[in-house]
Structures are given as C-alpha cells and as structure tokens.
C-alpha positions in Angstrom: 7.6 -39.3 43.8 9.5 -37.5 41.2 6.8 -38.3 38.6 3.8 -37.4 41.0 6.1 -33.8 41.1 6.1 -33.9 37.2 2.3 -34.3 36.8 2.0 -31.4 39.0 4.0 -29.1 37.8 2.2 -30.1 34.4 -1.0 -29.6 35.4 -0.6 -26.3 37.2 0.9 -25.2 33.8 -2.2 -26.5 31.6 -4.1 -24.9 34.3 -1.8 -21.2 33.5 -2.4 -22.0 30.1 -6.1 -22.6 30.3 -6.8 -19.1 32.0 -4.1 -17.0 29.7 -6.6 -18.6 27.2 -9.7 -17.7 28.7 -8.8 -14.5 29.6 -7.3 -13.6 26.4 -10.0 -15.0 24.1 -13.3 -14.5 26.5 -12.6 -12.2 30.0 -10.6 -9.6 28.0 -12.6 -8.9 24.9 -16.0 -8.7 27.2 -14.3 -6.2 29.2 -12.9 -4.0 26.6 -16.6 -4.3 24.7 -18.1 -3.4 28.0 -15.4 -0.2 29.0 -16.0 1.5 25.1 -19.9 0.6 25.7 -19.6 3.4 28.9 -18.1 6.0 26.8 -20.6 5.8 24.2 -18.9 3.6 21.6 -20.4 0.6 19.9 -19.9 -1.7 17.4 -21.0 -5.4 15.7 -20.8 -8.1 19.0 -17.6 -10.2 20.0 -17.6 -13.6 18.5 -15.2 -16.4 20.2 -11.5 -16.4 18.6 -12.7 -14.9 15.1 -14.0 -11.5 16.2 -16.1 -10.0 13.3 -14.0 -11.3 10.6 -16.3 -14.2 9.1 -19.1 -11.4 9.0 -16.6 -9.3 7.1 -16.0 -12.1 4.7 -19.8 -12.5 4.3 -20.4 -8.4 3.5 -17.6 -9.0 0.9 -18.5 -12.1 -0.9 -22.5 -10.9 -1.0 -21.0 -7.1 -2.4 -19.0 -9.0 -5.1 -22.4 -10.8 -6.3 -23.0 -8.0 -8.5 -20.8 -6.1 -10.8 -20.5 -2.2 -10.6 -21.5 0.5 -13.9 -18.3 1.6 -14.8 -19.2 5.3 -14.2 -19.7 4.3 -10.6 -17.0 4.7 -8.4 -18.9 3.6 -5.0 -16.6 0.6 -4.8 -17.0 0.9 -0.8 -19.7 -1.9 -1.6 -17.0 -4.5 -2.9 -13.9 -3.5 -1.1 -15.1 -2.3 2.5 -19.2 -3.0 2.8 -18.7 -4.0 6.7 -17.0 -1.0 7.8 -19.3 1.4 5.5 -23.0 -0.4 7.1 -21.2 -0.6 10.9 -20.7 3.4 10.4 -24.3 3.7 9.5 -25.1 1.4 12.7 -22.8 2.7 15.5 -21.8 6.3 14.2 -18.4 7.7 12.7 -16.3 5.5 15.6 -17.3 2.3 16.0 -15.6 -0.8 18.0 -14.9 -4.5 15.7 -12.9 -7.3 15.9 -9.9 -8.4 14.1 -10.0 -12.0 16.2 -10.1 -11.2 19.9 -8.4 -8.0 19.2 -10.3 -4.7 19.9 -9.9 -2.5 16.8 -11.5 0.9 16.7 -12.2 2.0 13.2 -12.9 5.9 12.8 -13.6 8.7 9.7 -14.0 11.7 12.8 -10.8 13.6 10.9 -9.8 14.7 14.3 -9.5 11.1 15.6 -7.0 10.7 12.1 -5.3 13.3 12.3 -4.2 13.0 16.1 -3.2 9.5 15.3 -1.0 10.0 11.9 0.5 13.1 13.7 1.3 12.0 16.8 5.1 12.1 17.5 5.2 10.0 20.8 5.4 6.4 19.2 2.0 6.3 21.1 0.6 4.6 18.0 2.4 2.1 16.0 2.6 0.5 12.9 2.0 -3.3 13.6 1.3 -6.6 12.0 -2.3 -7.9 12.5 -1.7 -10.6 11.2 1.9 -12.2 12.0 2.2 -14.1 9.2 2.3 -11.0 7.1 5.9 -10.1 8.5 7.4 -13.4 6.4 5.3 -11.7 3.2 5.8 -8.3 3.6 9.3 -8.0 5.1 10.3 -6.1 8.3 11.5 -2.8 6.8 11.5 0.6 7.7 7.3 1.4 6.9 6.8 -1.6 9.4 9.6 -0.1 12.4 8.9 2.0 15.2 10.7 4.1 17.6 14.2 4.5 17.8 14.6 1.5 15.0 12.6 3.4 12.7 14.4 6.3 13.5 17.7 4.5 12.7 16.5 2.2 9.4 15.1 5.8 8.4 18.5 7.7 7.8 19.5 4.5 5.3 16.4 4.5 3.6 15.5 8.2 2.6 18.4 9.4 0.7 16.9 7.0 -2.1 13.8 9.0 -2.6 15.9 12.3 -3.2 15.3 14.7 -6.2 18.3 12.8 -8.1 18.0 9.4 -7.6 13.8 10.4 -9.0 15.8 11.8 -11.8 18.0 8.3 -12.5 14.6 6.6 -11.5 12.9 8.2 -14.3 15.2 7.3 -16.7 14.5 3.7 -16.2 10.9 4.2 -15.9 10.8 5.9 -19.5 12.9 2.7 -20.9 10.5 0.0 -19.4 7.1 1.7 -20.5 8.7 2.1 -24.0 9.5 -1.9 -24.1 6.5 -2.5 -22.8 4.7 -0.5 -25.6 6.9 -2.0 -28.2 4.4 -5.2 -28.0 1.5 -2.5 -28.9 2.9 -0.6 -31.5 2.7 -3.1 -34.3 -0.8 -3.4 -35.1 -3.2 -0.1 -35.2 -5.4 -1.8 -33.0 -4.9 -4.7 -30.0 -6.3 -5.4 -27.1 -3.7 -5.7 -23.8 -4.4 -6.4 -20.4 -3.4 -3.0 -19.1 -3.2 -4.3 -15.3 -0.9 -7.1 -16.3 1.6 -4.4 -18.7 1.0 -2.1 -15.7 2.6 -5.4 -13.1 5.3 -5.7 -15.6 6.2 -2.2 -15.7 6.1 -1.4 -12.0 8.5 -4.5 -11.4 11.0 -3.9 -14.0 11.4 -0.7 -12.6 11.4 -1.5 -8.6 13.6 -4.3 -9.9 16.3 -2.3 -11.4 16.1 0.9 -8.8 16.7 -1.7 -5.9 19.4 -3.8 -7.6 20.8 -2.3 -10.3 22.5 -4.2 -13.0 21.8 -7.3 -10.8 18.0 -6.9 -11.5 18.3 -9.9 -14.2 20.3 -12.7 -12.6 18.2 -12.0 -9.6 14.9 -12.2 -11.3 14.0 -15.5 -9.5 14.0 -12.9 -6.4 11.0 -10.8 -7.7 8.9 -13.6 -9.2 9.2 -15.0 -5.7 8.2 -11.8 -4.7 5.1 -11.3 -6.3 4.2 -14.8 -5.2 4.8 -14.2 -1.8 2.7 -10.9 -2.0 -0.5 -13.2 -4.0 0.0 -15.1 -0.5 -0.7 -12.3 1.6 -3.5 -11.7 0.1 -5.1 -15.2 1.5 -3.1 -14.3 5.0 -5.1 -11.1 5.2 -8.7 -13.1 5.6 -6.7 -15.3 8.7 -7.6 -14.7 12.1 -5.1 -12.9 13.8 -4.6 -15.9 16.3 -0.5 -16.7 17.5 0.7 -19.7 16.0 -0.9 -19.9 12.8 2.7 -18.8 10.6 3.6 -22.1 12.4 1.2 -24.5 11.3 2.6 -27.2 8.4 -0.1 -26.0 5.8 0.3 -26.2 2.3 0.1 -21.9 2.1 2.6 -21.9 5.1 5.0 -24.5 3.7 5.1 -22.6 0.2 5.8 -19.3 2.0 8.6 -20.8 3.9 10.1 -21.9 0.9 10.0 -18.5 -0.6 10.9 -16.5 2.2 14.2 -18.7 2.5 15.4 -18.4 -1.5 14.6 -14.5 -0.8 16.5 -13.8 1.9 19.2 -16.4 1.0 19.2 -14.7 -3.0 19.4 -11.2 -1.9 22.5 -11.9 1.2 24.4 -13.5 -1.8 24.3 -10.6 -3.7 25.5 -8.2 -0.8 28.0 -10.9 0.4 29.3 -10.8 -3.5 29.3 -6.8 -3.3 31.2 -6.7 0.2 33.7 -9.1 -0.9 34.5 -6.5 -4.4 34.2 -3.8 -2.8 32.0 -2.3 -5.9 28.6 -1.2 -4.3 27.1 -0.3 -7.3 24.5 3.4 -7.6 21.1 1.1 -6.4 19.0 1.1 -3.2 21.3 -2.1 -2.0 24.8 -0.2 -2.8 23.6 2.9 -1.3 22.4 1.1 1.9 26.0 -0.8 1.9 27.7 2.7 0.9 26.2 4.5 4.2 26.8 1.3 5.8 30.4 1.8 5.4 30.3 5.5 6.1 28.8 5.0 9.4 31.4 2.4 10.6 34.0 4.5 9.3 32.5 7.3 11.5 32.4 4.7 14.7 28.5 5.0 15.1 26.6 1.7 15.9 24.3 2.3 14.2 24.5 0.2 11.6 22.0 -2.4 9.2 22.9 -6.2 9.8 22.7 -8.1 6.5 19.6 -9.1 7.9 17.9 -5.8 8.1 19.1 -5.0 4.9 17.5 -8.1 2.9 14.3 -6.7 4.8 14.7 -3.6 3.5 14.7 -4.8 -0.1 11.7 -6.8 0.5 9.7 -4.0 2.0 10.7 -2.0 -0.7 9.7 -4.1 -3.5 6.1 -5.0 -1.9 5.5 -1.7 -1.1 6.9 0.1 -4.3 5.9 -2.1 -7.0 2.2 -2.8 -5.8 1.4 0.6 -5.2 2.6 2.0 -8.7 1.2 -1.0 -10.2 -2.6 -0.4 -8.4 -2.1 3.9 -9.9 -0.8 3.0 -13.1 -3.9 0.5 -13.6 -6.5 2.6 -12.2 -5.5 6.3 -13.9 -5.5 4.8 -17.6 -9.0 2.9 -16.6 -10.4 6.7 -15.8 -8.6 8.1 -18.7 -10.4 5.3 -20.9 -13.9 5.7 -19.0 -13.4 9.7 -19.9 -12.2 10.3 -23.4 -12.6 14.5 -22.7 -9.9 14.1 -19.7 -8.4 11.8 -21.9 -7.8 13.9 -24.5 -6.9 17.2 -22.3 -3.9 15.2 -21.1 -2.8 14.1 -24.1 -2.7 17.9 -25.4 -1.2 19.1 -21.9 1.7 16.5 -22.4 2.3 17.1 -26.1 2.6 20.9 -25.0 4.7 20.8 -22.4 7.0 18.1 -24.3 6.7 18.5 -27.9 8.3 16.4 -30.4 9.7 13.4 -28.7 11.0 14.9 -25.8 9.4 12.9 -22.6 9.2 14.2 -18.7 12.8 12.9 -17.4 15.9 14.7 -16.0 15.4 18.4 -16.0 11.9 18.3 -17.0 11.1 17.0 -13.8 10.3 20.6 -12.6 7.3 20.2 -14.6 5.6 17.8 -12.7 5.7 19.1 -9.0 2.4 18.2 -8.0 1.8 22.8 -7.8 2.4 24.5 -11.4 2.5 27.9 -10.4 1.9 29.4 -13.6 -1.5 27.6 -14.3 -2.9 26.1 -11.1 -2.3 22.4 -10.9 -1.5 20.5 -14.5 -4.2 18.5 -15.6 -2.0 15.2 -15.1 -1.1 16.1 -11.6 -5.1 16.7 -10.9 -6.7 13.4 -13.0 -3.7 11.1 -10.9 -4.7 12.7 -7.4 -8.3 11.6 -7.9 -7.5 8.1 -9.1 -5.9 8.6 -5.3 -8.9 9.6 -3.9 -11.4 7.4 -5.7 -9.1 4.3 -6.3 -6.2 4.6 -3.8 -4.0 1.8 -3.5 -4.4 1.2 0.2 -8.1 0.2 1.4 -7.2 1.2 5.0 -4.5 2.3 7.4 -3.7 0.8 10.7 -2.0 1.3 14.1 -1.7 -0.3 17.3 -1.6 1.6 21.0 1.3 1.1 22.8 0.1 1.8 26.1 -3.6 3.1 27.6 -4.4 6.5 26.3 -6.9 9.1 25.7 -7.9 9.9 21.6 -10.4 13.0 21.6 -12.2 12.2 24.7 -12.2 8.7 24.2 -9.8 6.3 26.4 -8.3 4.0 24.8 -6.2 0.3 26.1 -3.3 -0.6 25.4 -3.1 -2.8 22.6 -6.2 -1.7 20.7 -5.9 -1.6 16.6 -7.0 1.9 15.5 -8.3 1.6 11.4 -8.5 4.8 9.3 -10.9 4.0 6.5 -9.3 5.3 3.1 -12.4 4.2 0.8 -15.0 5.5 3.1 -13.0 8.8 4.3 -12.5 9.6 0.5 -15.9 9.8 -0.4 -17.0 11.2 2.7 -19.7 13.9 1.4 -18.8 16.0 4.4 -15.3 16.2 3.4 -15.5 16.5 -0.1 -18.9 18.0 -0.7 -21.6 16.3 -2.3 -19.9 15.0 -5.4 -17.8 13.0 -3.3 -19.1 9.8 -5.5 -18.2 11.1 -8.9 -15.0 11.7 -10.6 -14.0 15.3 -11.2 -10.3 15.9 -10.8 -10.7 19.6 -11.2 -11.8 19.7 -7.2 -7.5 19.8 -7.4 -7.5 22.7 -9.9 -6.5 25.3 -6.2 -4.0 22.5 -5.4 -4.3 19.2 -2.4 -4.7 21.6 0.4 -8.2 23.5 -0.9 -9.6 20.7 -2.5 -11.8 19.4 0.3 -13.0 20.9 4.2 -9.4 19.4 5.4 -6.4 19.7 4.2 -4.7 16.6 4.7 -8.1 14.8 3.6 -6.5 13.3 1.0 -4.1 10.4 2.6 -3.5 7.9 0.1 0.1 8.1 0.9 -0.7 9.0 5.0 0.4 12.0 5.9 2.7 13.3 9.6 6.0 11.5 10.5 5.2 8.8 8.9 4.0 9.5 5.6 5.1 7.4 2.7 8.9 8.4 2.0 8.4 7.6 -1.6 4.8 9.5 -2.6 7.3 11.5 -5.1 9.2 8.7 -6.3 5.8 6.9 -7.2 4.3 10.1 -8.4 6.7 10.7 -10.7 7.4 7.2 -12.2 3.2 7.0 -12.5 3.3 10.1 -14.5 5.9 9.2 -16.7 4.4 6.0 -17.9 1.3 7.7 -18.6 2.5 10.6 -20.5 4.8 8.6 -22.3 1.5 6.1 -23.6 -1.0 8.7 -23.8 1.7 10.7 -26.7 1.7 7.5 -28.9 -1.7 5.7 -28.0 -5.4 6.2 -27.4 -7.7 3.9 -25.5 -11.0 3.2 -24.7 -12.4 0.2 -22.1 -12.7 -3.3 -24.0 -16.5 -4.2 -24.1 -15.2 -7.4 -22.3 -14.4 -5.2 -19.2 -16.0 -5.8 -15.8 -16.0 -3.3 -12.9 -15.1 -5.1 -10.0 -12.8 -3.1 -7.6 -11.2 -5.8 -5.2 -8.5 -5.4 -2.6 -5.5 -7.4 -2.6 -2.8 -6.2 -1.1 -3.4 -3.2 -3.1 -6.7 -2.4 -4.6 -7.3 -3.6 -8.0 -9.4 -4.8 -10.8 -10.5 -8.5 -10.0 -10.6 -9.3 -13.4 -8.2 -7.4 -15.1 -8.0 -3.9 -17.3 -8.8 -4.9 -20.7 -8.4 -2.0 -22.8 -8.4 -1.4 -27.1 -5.1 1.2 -27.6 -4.7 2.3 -30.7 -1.6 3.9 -32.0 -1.6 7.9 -32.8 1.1 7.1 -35.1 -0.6 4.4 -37.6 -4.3 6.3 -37.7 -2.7 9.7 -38.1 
C-alpha cells in the first residue's frame, strides 16, 4: 500500500516536472513571441532549448572566415554579425533568444537611455548565464537593489581622486618594468596585447592587495584562467543545471573558484587577526568594515562578500584596461600623424622626465579648458567608441513593464548593442566607420546627436565606478611608452577583432617599437 502511495506521489511529481518543462521551454516562449508579434516587434524564430544561439555561433564563425584591412574598423562583422543582419531584418528593436529566454535587443537611444537611467531597480543587472557568477564573482557591478546600494558605500571610496593618485604611481612603475625588456635593442618586436595583460594585472594586483600582490600571485593566475573559461561559458545555453554538470570545464572551474576564495579569506583572516589592514582595496573594505560595526550599523560585508568583491574587481579592472591599452597603441601604430601629435602633446605638457602622476593628474581630466580636449583624452575616447571593451550591455525586467510604448514581461533580457550603437551613422554622422578622434575636440557631450551616445563605461546610476580610475591608469601607460618609444604594426599582424570577455585581438598585437633614445 505504502509503495503504491510512493509511485504516486512520484508520478504526479514527473508529471509537475514534465509541464514546468513544457511550459518553460515550449508554451512560454510561443507566447511571449506571439504577445511582442501584436505590438509590432519581431525577430529570428524560437528554436527548442537553444533559442537563437547556434545561429549566433554560425554568423560568428562564417564573419571570422575572413580577416579585416587594418584601416577598417567595421568589426561588427566578427564580433556582433547576428544582431547587426537581425536589425536590418526586424528594425532598430528586435526580439531573440538567449535559450528559451526572450531578450529584446535595441539601438532606439530612447529605449537605452530609459533603461541605464531608470532608478526603480525595474531593470537589473543579471547573469545569463549562471555559470558566469563562479567566473566572474558576485560583486557590487553584478548587485541590485538595496545590496547594491549597501556593497556600493564599501566599494567607491577606492575610485576617489587620491587613491587614482597612489594608483598612478604603481601604474607608472609596472609600464616602466615592462618596457625595461624593450629598451635594450633599437628595434624588437613584442606582443603588445600580452605586455598590455601583464601590465593591467600587475597593477589591479597590487591596487587590490597591496604588498600581498606577490605571495598571492597564484590568486590572479587563477584568475585569468577562470576569466579564459568564461569566455567558453559565454557560447552555453542559458539552461539551469549546467554549472552542475561533472564536465572537464566545470570540474577545472571548481577547482579554481575554491583556491580563490579559500587564498583571498586567508589573507583577510591573517589581516583581522593583526590588526594591520594595510592602504589596498581589501584593507579599505576591512577598515570601513570596522567603522561600521563600531558605529552599530548592520550593514556590514561577510568575508564572503568581500572575497567577491576582489574577484569582481580583478575581472572587471584588469580586462578592461588590458582590452584599452591594446587597442589605443594598435590605432596609434595604424596612424603615425596621431601618433606623433601625442607624442609632442605629452613631451609638452611633461617635459624632461617628468610623467602624468600625483599633481599632474589635473592634466588629464577628460575637459582641458584651456585647449578643448587634449589630444590623448580625444584618440583614447575613440578607441572607446570604435573598440570598446564591452561588446554589449544587458539587463533583466524585474517585473511586467512598459519601455517607450512597448510592454514588456517580466523576466525579459533587454541587450544594448555597444558595437552597433557606436557606429550608428545616425548618431555619429556619416563617418561613423572611420577613425577620427577629433569628433571629441568640443568635449563627450557634442561629439555625436546624443550626449550620453558614447557608453563604453554605461552611463545613469550605474555607470562604471571606476571609468576614471581606468582612464587614468590607460593614459599613463601610454604617455609613459609613447615619450621613449615609436611603433608601427608588425607586417605579421592580422586584424581580427574578437570578443572574449572583453574585446580583443584574436591573434595578438604584434608591434616593431623602437626606442627614441637609441635612434636619436
């Protein structure tokens, strides 16, 4: 009797089961397809658990077939071909899916700017992909709501004008030991995007840990493994269960994420137990920490939080300086005139061997006021524009709503389009495709029909908290190169734009630098 009770009970679950699945994977998606259909919006059809994603991976691998000029900047055709012919198909908003996920993707500048504005937590950062959360970390760009609110008020004082000032500092030491291997010969070929990885991670290393940056090395290697796995995550279907599967990918990861998280809560266990927080990300997170218990607030980091803190950090700092770094000094190397100009702006503005750190920061707000924008400022915000780290951004509805006329359910993925918005001819005019920084030369705000076209680092309450720290430590390596080095693209080059986690040069930056000093 009891086992008759048993099988039941079992079967009225698999038969739960069974229509959670089908409603999920076939009901849901044909009604969502159907309701955006009404109101005029269309897109590439539903197909059963991977949504449009194996057609996305078809676009990409046929775009890569062919390698680009080098005075082409069109990489839309290697990076984001699906979203750029769907447009073309269905109109500026368009319906695709990421699995049986609805996901509207949009360039109507309206449409972005009501979502990156919005102030409601109506539209919120999410994982499409929850395997991405082990990679990436759970830290304050991922948070919503009142958590982001609260991981916020530990995380900002980092980016303030003097910590860029100690920041700087260490950025000017790590470019120098970098170039040391350069200086040498007159001539050498480097891999610039590999010196560029080195730099960005020395530096990311020793703002978030300080003195502990070498016997915690293991940390960041692990790192930057665990972000070369994401990039593989990314082309997953975002099904549940997945991050649980005994792969050989998942079982590395887990690994990894465990000596990460284990590494980094030694070191704070080792700092609490001292009592000497040291002047890094970590001790300033512990220092507030301490302040706020002392103050009898709650709200406080667990040692969890924290460790994702300094992953987030890390991935998100050290990628995107990396993907700038690499792609101005390829444009300053494919244009030996701009070149050339910023060599002379930065030998005027610091002559002899003096190099843009403490004080001398003043110099390179993103306005001169004097001159119009400096010609470094402009030539790095249209590496933004043309090769912006981030492909795309993306948020998630939190309930049913209404986005310029359109209604919207709960749940849907909205994508903002960086690579297609920023060459968007009727943003930017009709040089959108070329390179010209001096569309910057009135400052960010006149440069295009918007103002807030540009959004490489997003823009509302949630714009990137550290667009000035990574300004500033991008500019400082390439003024402190371009004083001691010239360089021009090694014939063995190949234009191929690809996006990692960040966007980058599939094969490399190989550039000839030769040194100023030796040729003189």
């Amino acid at each position: 009797m009891e086992l008759n009770v048993v099988q039941a009970m079992a079967a009225v679950l698999m038969v739960l089961v069974t229509t959670r699945a089908l409603w999920y994977l076939l009901w849901r998606p044909y009604a969502v397809a159907r309701w955006f259909r009404r109101q005029g919006i269309r897109g590439p059809p539903y197909n059963l658990l991977v949504g449009s994603l194996p057609e996305c991976q078809k676009m990409i691998v046929a775009g890569r077939a062919k390698d680009l000029d080098t005075i082409s900047h069109d990489c839309i055709t290697t990076v984001q071909p699906f979203f750029q012919k769907w447009a073309s198909m269905y109109g500026k908003t368009f319906l695709y899916w990421l699995g049986p996920t609805p996901a509207l993707c949009s360039t109507d500048m309206e449409l972005v700017k009501k979502v990156l504005t919005d102030r409601t937590d109506m539209f919120q950062k999410d994982y499409s992909n929850p395997s991405l959360e082990a990679v990436l970390g759970n830290g304050v760009v991922f948070a919503n709501g009142h958590d982001w609110k609260r991981r916020r008020k530990f995380i900002h004082p980092a980016f303030n004008q003097e910590k860029i000032k100690s920041m700087s500092a260490i950025t000017l030491e790590c470019t120098q030991q970098t170039m040391e291997r350069w200086r040498n010969r007159q001539q050498a070929e480097i891999d610039m995007m590999h010196d560029s990885d080195e730099i960005a991670m020395s530096v990311i290393a020793r703002v978030m840990l300080g003195k502990c940056y070498k016997e915690a090395w293991e940390v960041f290697i692990a790192g930057k493994e665990q972000l070369k796995l994401a990039t593989y995550a990314f082309a997953d279907p975002p099904v549940p269960g997945l991050w649980y599967l005994p792969t050989r990918r998942n079982r590395r990861a887990w690994y990894l994420d465990k000596l990460v998280k284990h590494k980094i809560s030694q070191i704070i266990e080792a700092r609490l137990a001292s009592g000497v927080y040291e002047d890094d990300l970590l001790g300033q997170m512990l220092q507030l920490q301490l302040q706020t218990c002392s103050s009898g607030s709650t709200e406080t980091l667990s040692t969890e939080e924290m460790v994702g803190e300094c992953r987030t950090f890390f991935a998100a700092g050290y990628e995107t300086s990396a993907s700038l770094i690499t792609w101005a000094m390829f444009l300053l190397a494919s244009y030996p005139r701009w070149q050339e100009m910023v060599r002379e702006e930065v030998v005027r503005e610091y002559p002899a061997h003096r190099l843009p750190i403490g004080d001398a920061l003043g110099k390179l707000k993103l306005k001169n006021k004097r001159r119009g924008d400096l010609q470094l400022n402009m030539l790095l915000l249209e590496t933004l524009r043309l090769y912006g780290p981030i492909a795309f951004l993306q948020r998630k509805t939190a309930s049913d709503t209404i986005l310029t006329h359109v209604k919207v359910p709960k749940g849907t993925m909205i994508t903002i389009p960086l690579v297609l918005l920023h060459r968007d001819k009727e943003i930017w005019g009709p040089d959108a495709d070329e390179f010209n920084p001096m569309r910057f030369q009135n400052g960010l705000s006149r440069a295009a029909k918007h103002s807030h076209a540009l959004l490489a680092f997003s823009f509302g309450p949630r714009v990137c908290a550290g667009q000035n720290f990574a300004m500033v430590e991008v500019q400082i390596v390439i003024a402190t190169i371009i004083k001691s080095f010239s360089f021009t693209l090694s014939p063995t080059y190949v234009h191929k734009p690809s996006n990692f986690i960040t966007l980058m040069p599939k094969y490399g930056l190989p550039l000839i630098v030769r040194n100023l000093q030796l040729t003189a």
